[in-house]
C-alpha positions as CSV (number, residue, x, y, z in Angstrom):
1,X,-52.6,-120.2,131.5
2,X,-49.9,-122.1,133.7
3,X,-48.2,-125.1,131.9
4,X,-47.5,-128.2,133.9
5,X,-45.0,-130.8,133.3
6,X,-46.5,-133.9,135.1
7,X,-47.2,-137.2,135.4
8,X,-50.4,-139.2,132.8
9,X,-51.0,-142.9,134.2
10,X,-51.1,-145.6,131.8
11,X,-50.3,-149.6,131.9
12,X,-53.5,-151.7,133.6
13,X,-54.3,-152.5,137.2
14,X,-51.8,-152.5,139.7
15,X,-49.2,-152.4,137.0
16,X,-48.5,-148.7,136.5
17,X,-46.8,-147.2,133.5
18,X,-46.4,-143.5,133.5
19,X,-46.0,-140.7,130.8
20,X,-44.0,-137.4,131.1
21,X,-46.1,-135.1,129.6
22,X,-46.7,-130.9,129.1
23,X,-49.5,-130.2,129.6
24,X,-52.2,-127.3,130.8
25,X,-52.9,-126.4,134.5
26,X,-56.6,-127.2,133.8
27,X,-56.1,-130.5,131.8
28,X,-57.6,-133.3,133.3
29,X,-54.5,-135.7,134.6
30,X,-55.3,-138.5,131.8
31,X,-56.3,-136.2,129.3
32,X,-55.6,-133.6,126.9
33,X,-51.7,-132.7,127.2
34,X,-49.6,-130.5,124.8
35,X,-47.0,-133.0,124.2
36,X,-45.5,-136.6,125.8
37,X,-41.4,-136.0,126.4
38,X,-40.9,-139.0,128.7
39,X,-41.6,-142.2,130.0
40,X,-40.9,-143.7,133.6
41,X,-41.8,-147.2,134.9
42,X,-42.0,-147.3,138.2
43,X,-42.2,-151.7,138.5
44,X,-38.5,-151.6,137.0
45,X,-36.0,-151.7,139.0
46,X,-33.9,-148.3,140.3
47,X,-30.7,-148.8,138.8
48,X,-32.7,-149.9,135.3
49,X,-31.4,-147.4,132.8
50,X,-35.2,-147.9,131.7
51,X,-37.0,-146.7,134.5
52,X,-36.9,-143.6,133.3
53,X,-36.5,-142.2,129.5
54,X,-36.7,-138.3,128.7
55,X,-36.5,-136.5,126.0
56,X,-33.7,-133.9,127.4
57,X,-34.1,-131.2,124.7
58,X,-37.8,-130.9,125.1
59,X,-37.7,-130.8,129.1
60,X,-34.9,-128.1,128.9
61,X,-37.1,-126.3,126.0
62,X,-40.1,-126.3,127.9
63,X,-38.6,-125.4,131.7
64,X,-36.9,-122.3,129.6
65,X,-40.4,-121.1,128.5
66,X,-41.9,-121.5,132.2
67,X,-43.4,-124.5,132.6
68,X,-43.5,-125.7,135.8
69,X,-42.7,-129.5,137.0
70,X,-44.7,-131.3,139.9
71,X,-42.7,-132.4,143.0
72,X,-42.4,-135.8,141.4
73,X,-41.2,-134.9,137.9
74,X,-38.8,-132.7,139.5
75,X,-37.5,-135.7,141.5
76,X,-37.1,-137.4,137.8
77,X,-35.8,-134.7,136.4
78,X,-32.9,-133.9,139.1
79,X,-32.0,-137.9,139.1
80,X,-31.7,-137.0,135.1
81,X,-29.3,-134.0,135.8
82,X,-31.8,-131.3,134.0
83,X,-33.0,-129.9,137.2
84,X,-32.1,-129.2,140.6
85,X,-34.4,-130.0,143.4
86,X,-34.3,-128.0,146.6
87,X,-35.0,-131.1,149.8
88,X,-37.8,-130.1,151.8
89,X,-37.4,-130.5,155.4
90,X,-40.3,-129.9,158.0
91,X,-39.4,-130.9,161.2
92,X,-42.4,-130.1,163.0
93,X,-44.3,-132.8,160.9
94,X,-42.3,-135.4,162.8
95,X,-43.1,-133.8,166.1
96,X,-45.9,-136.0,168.1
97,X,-49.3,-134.5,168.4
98,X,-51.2,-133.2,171.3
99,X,-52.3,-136.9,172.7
100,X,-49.1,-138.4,172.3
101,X,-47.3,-135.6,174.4
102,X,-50.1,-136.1,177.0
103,X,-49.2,-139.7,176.8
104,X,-45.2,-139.5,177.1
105,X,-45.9,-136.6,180.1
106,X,-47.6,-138.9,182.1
107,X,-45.7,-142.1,181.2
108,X,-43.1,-139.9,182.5
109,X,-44.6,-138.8,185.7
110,X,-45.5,-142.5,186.4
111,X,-41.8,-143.3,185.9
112,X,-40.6,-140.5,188.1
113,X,-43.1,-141.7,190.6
114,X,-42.4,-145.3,190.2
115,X,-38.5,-144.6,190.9
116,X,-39.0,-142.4,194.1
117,X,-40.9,-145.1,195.6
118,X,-38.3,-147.6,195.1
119,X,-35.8,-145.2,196.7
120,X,-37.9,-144.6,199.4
121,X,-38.2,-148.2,200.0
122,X,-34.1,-149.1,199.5
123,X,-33.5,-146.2,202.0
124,X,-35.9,-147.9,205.0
């Protein structure tokens, strides 16, 4: 069975508190986990030494026996130094879609069009 090392909410409404936590693939997100090795509170501040708190010998002992991080706790983890994180980069998610090409072709054209005419006129 695949071990996770993820992310358990806490802290009330719209004042979120998260737990580091091992636990199994399966395991509901604010349920059963194997055990908690960190902490991290997103409302603090970046730079707050206390945004984030993890309990290094337990992260490295459980990424040596396979476990395997979400994209966010790796994030955590490689601001922490215990991991590295690999940035993704797709550039064709940025591209515009279908519609919006239509829409910059014939904004185009109408430019094009609009700049002939005017050159026609200067010329006569």
């Amino acid at each position: 069975m695949s071990v996770k090392i993820r992310l358990s909410r806490g802290g009330s409404k719209k004042r979120p508190y998260y737990y580091v936590i091992v636990a199994h693939g399966t395991a509901p997100r604010d349920g059963r986990y194997i055990e908690q090795i960190g902490t991290f509170d997103p409302m603090l501040k970046k730079d707050n030494p206390e945004r984030v708190k993890l309990n290094s010998e337990r992260v490295t002992y459980w990424l040596g026996v396979g476990a395997q991080p979400t994209d966010r706790v790796l994030r955590l983890l490689d601001g922490a130094g215990l991991a590295k994180r690999t940035a993704l980069n797709n550039p064709e998610k940025a591209k515009p879609k279908k519609k919006a090409q239509e829409r910059a072709a014939a904004a185009a054209d109408k430019a094009a069009k609009a700049a002939e005419a005017a050159a026609t006129a200067d010329a006569a």
